[in-house]
Structure formats: C-alpha cells, structure tokens
DSSP file (Angstrom, degrees, kcal/mol; ACC not computed):
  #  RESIDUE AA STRUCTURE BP1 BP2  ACC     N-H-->O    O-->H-N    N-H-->O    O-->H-N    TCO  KAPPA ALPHA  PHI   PSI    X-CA   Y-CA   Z-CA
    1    1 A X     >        0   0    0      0, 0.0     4,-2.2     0, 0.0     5,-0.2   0.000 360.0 360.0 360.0 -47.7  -74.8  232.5  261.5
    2    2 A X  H >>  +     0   0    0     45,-0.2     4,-3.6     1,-0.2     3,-0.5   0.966 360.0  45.8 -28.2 -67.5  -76.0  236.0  261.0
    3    3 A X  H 3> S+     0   0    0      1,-0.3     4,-1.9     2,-0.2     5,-0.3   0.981 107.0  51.3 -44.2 -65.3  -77.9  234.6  258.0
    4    4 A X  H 3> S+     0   0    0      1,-0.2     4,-1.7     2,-0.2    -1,-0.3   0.846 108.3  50.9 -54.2 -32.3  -79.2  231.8  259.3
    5    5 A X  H <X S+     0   0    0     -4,-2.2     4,-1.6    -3,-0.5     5,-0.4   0.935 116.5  49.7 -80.7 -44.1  -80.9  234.0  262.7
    6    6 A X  H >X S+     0   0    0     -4,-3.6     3,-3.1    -5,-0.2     4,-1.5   0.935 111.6  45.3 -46.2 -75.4  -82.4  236.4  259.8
    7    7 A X  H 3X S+     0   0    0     -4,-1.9     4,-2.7     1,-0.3    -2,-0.2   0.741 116.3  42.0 -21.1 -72.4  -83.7  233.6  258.0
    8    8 A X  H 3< S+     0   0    0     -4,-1.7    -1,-0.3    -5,-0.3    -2,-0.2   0.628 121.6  46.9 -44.8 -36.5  -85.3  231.7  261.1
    9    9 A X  H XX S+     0   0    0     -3,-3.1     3,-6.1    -4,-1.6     4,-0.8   0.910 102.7  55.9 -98.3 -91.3  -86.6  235.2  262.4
   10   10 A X  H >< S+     0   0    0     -4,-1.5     3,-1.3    -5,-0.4    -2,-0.2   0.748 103.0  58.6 -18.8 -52.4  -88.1  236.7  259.5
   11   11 A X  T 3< S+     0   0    0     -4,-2.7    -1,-0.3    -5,-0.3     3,-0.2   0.655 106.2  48.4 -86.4  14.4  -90.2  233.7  259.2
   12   12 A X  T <4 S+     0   0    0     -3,-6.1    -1,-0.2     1,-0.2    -2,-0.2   0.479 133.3  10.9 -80.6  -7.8  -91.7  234.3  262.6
   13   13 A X  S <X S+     0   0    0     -3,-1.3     4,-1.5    -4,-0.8     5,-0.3  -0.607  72.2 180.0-169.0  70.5  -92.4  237.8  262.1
   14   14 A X  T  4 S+     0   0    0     -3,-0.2    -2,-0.1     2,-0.1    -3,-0.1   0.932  87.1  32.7 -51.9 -55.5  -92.0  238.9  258.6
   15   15 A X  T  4 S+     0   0    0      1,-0.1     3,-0.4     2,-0.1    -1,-0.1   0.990 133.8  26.4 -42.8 -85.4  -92.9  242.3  258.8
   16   16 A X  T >> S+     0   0    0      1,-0.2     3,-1.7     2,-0.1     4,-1.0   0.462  73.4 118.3 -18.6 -49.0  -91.4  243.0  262.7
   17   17 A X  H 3X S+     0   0    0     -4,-1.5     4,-2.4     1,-0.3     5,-0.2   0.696  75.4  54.0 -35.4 -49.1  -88.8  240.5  263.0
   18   18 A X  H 3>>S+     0   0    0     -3,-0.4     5,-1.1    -5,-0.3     4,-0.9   0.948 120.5  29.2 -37.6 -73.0  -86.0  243.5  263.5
   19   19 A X  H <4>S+     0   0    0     -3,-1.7     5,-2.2     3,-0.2     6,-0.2   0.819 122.3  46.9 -82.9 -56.7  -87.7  245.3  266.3
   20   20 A X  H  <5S+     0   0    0     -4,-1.0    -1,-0.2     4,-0.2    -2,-0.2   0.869 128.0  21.0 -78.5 -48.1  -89.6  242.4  268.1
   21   21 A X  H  <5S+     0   0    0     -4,-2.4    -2,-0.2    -5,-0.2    -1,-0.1   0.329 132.1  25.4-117.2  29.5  -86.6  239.9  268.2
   22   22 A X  T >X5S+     0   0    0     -4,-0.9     4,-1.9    -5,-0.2     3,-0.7  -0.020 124.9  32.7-139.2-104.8  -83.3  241.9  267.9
   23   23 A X  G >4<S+     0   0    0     -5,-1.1     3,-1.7     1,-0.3     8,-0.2   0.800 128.2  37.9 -32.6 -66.0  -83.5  245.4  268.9
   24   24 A X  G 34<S+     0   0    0     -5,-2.2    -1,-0.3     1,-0.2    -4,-0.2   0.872 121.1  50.7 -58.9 -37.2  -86.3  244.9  272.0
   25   25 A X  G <4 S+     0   0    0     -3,-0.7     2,-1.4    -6,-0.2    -1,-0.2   0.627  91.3  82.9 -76.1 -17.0  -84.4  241.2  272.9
   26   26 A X    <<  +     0   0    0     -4,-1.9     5,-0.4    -3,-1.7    -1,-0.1  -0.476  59.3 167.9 -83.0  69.0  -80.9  242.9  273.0
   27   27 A X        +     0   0    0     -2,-1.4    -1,-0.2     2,-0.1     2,-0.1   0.669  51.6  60.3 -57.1 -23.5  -81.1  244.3  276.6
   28   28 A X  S >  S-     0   0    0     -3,-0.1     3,-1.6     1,-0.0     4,-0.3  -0.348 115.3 -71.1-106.5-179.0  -77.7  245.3  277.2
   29   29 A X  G >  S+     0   0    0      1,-0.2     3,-1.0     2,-0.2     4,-0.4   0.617 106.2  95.2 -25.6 -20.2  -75.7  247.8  275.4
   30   30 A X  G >  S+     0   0    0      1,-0.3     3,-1.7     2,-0.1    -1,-0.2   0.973  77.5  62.4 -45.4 -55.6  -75.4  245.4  272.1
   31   31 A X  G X  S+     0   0    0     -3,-1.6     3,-2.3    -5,-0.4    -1,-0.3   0.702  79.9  88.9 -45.8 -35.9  -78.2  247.0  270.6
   32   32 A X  G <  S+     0   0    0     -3,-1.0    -1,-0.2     1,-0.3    -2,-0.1   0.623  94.3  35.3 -13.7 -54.8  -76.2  250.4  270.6
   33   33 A X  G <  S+     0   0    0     -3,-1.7     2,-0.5    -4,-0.4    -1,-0.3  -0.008  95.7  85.3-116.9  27.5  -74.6  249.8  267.2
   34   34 A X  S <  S-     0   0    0     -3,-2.3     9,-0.1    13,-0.0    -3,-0.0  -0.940  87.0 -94.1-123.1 151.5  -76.9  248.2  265.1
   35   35 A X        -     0   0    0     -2,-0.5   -12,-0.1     1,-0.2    -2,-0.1  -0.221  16.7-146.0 -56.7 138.0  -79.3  249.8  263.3
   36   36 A X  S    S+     0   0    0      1,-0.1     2,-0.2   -13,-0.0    -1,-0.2   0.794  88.8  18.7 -94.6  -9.7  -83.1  250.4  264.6
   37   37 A X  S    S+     0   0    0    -19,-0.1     2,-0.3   -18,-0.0    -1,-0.1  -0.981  81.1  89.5-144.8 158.5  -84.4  250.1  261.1
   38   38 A X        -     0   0    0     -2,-0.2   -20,-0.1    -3,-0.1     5,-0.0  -0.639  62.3 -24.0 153.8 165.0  -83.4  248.7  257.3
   39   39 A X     >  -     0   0    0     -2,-0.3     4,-2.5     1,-0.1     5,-0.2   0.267  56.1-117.9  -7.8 129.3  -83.2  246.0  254.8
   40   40 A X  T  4 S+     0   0    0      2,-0.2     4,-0.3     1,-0.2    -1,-0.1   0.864 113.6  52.0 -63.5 -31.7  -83.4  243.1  255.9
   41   41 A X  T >> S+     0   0    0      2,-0.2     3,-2.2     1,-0.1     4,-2.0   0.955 110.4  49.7 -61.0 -53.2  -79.8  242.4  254.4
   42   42 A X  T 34 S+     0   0    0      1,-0.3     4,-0.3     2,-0.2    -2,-0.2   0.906 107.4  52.9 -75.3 -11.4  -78.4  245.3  256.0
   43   43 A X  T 3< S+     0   0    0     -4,-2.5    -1,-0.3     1,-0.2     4,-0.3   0.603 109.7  51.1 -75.8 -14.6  -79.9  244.4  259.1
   44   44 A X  T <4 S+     0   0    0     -3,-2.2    -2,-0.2    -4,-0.3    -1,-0.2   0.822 105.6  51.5 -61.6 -69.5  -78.3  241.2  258.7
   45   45 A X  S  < S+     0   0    0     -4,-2.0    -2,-0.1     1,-0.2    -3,-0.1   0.267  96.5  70.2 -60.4   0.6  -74.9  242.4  258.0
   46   46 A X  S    S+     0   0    0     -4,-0.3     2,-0.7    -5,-0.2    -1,-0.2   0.705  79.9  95.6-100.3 -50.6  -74.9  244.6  261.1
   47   47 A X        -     0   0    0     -4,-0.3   -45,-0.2    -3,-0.2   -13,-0.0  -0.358  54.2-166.8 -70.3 109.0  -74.7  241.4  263.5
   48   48 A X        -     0   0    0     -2,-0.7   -46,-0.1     1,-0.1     4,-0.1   0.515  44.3 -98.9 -52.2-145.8  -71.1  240.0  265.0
   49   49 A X  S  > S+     0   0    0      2,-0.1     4,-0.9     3,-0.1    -1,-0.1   0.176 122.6  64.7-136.3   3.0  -71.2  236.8  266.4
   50   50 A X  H  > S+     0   0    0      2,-0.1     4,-2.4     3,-0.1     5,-0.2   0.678 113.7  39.8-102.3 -20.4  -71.4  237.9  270.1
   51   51 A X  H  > S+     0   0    0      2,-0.2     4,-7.3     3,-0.1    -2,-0.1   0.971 113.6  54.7 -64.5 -33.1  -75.1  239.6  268.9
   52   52 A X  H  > S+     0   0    0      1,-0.2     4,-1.1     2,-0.2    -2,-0.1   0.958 114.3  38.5 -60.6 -64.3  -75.7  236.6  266.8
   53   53 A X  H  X S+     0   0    0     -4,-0.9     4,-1.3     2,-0.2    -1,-0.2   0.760 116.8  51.1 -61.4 -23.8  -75.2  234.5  270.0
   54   54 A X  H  X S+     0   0    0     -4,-2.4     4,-4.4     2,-0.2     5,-0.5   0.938 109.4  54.0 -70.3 -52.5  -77.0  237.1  272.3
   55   55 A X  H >X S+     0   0    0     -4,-7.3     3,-2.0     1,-0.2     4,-0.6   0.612 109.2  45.3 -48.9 -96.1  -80.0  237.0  269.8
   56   56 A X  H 3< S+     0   0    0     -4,-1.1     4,-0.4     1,-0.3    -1,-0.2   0.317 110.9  49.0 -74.1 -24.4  -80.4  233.3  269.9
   57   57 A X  H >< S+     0   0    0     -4,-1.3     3,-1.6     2,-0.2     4,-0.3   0.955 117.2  47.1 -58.1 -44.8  -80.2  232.7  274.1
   58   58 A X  H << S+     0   0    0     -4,-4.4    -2,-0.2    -3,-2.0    -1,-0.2   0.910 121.7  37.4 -80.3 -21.6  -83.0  235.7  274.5
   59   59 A X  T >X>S+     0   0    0     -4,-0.6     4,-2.1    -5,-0.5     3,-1.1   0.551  87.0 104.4 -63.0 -12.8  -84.9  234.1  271.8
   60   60 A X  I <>>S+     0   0    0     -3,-1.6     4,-1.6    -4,-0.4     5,-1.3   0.904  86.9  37.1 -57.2 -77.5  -84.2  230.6  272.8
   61   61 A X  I 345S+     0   0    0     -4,-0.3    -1,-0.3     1,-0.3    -2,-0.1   0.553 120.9  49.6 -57.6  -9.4  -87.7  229.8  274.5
   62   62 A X  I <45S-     0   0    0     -3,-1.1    -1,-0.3    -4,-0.1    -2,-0.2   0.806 138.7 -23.0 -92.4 -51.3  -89.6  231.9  271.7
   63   63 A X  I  <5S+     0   0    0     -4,-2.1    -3,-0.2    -3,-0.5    -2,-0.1   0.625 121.5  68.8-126.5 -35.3  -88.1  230.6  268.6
   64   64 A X  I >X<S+     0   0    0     -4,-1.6     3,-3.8    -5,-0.7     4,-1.8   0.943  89.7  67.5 -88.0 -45.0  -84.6  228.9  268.8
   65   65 A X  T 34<S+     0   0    0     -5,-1.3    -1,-0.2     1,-0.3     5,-0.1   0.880 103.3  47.0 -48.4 -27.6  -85.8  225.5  270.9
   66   66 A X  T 34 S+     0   0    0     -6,-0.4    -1,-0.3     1,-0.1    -2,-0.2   0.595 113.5  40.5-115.2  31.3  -87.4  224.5  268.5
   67   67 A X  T <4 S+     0   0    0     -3,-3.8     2,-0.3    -4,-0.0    -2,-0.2   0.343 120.1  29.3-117.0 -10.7  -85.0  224.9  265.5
   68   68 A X  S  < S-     0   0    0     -4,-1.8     2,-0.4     2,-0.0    44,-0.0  -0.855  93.1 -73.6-138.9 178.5  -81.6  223.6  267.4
   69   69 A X    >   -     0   0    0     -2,-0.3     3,-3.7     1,-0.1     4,-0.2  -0.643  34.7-104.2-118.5 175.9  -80.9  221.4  270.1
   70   70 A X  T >  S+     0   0    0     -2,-0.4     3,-1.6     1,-0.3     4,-0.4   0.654 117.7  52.2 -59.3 -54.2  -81.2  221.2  273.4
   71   71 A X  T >> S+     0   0    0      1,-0.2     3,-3.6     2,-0.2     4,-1.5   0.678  87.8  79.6  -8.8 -50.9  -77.5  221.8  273.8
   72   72 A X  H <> S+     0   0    0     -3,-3.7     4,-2.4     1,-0.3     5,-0.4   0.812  84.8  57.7 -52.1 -41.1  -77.4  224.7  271.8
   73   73 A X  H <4 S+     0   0    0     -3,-1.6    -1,-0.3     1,-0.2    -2,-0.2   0.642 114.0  41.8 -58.4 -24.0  -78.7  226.9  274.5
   74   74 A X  H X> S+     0   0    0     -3,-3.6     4,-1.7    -4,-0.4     3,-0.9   0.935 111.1  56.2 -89.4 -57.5  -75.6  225.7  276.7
   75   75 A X  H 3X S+     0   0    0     -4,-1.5     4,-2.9     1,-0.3    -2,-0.2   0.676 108.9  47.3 -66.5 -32.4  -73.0  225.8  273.8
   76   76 A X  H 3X S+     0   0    0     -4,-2.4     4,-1.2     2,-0.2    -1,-0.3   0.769 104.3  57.4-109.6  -1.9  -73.8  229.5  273.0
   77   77 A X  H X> S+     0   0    0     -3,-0.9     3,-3.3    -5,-0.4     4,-0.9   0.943 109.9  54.2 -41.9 -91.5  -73.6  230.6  276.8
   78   78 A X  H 3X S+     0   0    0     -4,-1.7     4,-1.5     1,-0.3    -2,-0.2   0.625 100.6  55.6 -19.3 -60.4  -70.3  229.1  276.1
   79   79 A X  H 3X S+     0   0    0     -4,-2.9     4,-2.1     2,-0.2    -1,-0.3   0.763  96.9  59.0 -55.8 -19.9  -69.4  231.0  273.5
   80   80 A X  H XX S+     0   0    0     -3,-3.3     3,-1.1    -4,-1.2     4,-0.8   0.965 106.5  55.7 -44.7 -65.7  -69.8  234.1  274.8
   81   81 A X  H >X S+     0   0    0     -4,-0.9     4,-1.2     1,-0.3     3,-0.8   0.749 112.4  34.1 -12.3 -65.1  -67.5  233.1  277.1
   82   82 A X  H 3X S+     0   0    0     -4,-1.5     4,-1.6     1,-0.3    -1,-0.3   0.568 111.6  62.5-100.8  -6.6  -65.1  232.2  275.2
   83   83 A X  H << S+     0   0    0     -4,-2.1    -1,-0.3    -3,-1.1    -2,-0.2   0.514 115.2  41.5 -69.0 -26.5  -65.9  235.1  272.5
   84   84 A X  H <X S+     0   0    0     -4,-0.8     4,-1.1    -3,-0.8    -2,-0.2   0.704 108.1  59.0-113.5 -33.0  -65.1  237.4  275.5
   85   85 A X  H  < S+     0   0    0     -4,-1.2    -2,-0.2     1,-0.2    -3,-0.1   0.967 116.7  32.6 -54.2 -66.5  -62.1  235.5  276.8
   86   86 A X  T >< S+     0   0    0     -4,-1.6     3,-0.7     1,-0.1    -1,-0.2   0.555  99.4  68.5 -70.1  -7.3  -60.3  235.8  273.6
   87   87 A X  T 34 S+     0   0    0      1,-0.2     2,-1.4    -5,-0.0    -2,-0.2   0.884 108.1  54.8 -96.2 -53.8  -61.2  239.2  272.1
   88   88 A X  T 3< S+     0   0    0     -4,-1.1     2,-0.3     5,-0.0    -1,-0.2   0.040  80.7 127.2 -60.0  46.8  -59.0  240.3  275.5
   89   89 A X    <   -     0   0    0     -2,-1.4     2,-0.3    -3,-0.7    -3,-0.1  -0.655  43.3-160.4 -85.4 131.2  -56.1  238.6  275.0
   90   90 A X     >  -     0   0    0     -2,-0.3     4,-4.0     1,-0.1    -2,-0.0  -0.803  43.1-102.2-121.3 180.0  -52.7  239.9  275.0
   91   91 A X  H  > S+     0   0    0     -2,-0.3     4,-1.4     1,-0.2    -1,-0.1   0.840 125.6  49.3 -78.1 -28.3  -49.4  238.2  273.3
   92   92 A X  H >4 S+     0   0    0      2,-0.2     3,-0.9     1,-0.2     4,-0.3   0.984 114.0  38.4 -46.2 -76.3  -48.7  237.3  277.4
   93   93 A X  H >> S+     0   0    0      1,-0.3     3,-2.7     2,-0.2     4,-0.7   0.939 110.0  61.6 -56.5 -53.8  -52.0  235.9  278.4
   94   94 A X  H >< S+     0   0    0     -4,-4.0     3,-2.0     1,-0.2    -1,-0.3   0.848  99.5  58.9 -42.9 -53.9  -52.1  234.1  274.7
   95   95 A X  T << S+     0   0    0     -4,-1.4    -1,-0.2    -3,-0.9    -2,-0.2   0.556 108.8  47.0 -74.5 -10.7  -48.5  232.0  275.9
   96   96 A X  T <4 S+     0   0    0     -3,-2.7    -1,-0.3    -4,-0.3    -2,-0.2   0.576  82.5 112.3-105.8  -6.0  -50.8  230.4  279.2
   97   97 A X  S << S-     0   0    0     -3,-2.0     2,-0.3    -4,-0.7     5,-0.0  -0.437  72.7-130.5 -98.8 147.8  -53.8  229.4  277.1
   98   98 A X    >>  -     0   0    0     -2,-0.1     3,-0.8     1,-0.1     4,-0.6  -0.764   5.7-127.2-103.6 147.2  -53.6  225.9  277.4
   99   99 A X  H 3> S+     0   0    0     -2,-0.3     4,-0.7     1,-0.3    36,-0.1   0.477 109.7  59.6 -90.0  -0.5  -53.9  223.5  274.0
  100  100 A X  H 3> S+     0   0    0      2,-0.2     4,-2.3     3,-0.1    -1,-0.3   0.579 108.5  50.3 -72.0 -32.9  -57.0  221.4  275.7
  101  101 A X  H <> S+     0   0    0     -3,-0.8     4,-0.7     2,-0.2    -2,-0.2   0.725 105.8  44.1 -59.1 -33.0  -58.5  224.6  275.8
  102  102 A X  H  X S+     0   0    0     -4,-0.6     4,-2.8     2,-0.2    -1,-0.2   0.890 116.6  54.5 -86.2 -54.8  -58.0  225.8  272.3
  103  103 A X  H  X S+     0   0    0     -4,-0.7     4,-0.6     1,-0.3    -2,-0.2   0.773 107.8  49.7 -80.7 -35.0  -59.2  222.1  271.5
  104  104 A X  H >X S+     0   0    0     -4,-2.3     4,-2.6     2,-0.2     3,-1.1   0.917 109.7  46.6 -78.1 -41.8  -62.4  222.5  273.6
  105  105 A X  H 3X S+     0   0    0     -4,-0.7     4,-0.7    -5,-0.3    -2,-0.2   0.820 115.3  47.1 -83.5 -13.9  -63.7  225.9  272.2
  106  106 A X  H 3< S+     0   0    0     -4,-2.8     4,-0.5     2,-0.1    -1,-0.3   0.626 104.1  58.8 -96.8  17.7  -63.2  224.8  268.9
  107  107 A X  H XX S+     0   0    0     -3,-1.1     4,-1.9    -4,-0.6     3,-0.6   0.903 118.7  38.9 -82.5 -67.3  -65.0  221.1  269.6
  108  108 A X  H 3X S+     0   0    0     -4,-2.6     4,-2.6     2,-0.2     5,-0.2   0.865 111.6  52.7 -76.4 -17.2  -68.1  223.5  270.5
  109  109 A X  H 3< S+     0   0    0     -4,-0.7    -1,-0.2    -5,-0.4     5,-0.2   0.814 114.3  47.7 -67.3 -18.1  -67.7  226.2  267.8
  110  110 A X  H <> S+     0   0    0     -3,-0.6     4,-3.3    -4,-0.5     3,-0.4   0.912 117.0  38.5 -81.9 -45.4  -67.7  223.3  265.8
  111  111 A X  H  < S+     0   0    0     -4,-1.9     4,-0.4     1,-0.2    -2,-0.2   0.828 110.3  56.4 -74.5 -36.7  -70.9  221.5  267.4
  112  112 A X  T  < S+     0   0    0     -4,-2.6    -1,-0.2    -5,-0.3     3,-0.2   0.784 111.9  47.7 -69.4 -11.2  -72.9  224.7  268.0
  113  113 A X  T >> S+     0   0    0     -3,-0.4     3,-7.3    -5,-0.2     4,-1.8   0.837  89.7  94.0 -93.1 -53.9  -72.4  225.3  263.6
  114  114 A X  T 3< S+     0   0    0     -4,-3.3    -1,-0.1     1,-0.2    -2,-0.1   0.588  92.9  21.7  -6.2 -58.7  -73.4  221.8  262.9
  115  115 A X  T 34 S+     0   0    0     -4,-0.4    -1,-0.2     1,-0.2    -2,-0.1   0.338 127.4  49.8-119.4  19.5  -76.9  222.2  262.2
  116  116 A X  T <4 S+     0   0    0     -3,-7.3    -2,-0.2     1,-0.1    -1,-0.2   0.582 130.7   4.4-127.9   5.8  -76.9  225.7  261.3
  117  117 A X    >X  -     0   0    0     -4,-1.8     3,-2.0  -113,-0.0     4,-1.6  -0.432  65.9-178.7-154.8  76.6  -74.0  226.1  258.7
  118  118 A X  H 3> S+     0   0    0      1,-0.3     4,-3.7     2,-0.2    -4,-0.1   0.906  85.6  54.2 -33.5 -52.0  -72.6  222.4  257.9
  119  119 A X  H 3> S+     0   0    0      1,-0.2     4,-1.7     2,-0.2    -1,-0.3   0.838 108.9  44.1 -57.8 -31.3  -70.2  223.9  255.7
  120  120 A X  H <> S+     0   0    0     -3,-2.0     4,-1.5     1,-0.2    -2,-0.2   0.886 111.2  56.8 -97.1 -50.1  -68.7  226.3  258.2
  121  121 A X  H  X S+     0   0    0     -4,-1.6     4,-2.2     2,-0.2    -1,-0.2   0.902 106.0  51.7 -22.7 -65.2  -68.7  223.4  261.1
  122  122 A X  H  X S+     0   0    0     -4,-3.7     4,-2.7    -5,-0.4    -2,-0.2   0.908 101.4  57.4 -51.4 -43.8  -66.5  221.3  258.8
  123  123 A X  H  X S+     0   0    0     -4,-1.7     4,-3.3     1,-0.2    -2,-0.2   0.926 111.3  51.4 -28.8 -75.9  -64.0  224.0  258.3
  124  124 A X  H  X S+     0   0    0     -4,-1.5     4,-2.7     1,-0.3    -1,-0.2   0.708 100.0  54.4  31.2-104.1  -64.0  223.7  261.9
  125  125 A X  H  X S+     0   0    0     -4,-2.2     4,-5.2     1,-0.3    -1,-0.3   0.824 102.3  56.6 -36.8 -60.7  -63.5  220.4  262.2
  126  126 A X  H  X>S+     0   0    0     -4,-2.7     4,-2.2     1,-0.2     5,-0.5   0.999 112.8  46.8 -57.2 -46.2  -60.2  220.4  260.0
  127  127 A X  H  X5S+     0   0    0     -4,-3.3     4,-1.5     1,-0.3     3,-0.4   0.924 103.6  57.8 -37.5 -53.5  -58.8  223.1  262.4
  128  128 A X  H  X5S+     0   0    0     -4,-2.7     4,-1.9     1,-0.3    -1,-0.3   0.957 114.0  37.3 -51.2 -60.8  -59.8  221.3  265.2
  129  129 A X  H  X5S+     0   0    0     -4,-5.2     4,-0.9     1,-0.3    -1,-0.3   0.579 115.4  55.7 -87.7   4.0  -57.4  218.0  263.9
  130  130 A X  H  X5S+     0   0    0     -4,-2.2     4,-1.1    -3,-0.4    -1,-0.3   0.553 111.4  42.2 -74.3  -7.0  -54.7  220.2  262.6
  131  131 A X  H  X<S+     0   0    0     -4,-1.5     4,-0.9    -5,-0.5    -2,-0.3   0.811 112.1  50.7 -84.1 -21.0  -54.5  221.6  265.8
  132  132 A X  H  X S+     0   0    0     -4,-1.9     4,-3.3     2,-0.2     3,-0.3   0.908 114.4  49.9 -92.1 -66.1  -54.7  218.4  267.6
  133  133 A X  H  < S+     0   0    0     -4,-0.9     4,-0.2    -5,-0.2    -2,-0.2   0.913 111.2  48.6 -52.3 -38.2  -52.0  217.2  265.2
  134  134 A X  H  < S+     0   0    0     -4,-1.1    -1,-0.2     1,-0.1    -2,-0.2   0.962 121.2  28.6 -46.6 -60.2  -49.9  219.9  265.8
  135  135 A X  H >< S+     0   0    0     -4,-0.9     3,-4.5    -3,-0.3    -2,-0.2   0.854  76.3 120.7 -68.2 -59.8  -50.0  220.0  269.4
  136  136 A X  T 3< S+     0   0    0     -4,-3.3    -1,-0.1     1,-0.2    -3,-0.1   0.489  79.7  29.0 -23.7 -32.1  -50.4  216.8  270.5
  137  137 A X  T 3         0   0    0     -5,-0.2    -1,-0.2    -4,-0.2    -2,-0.1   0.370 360.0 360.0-142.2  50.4  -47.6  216.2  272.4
  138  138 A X    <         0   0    0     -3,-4.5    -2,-0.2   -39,-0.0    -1,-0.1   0.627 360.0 360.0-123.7 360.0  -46.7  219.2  273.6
C-alpha cells in the first residue's frame, strides 16, 4: 500500500509530495518517526499501514476520491480501528474475539486492497475462506 500512496502522490506533486501530503497531513504524533526528508524509496519504506491509512483519509478530498471508491474512505476509518484493536491484544482478550469478527475485518482488508494491490486482496481472500472453513461451526 505504502507503494501505491507514493506512486499516486508523487504524481500530484513530484517535487513536494513528502512534505505537502505526508509530513504537513500527519497531524497527530505519526509523523514523529518518519523521516522529514529522503528518497523517495526511503520515504516509502518508512510508512506502516496505520500511516498508510492516516495518509489516505487526510488526503481523501485532495487526491484519494478520485483514485478509490467511495467506500474506501469508510473502509480505512475502519481499519484503523481494527489496526488499533488488534495491535493491543493480549492471549486473554484474543480467546473473546469472536470468528464473525475476524471474518468481517478481513472481508474489508480484503475490499479496501482490491483496487489498490489485486494480488495482495486475493491473498486475502484465501484467508478469509480458510478461515470461514475452519471455523464455521464453531
């Protein structure tokens, strides 16, 4: 995804694109650990997936609305969410998580990838119905 926000960016701002839609769009603390200047690869390589997801919502009306769909804007709200839910999990809290649950955040990790990494969406996809298969009745 990282790739794909460079890609998309850069060609709004070739020069800039770092500074104008990353560093200055990151309002909260995110910005903190990524670098204020470099390559545009390493600047690339610097971004998780919860920046990756901040950049495109503070971009959304500037750039991203018209490269994804309308959804998207909801889907990566959502991840956050659920990006934030799970990176505090402990072996307790994992035993309550419910398997509709699991099934729904990878249904959107899978729909929000769709039209920006196909390959990485399919992957997905398979998870999604071996987990379904797995699970399914319990």
């Amino acid at each position: 995804m990282a790739k794909y926000i460079g890609n998309v960016l850069s060609k709004n701002d070739q020069s800039n694109w770092w500074q104008v839609f990353v560093i200055k769009k990151l309002k909260d603390n995110t910005a903190m650990n990524l670098p204020e200047k470099g390559s545009d690869g390493e600047c690339i390589e610097s971004l998780d997936i919860q920046c990756c997801l901040k950049i495109i919502i503070n971009n959304w009306h500037d750039v991203f609305i018209k490269k994804l769909g309308k959804r998207h804007l909801t889907w990566a709200h959502e991840l956050i969410d659920i990006r934030n839910e799970e990176s505090h999990f402990t072996t307790k809290k994992l035993k309550t998580i419910k398997n509709g649950d699991i099934n729904r955040a990878l249904d959107t990790m899978e729909r929000f990838m769709r039209p920006i990494e196909p390959d990485v969406a399919n992957q997905i996809s398979e998870m999604r119905k071996t987990f379904e298969n797995k699970y399914k009745n319990e």
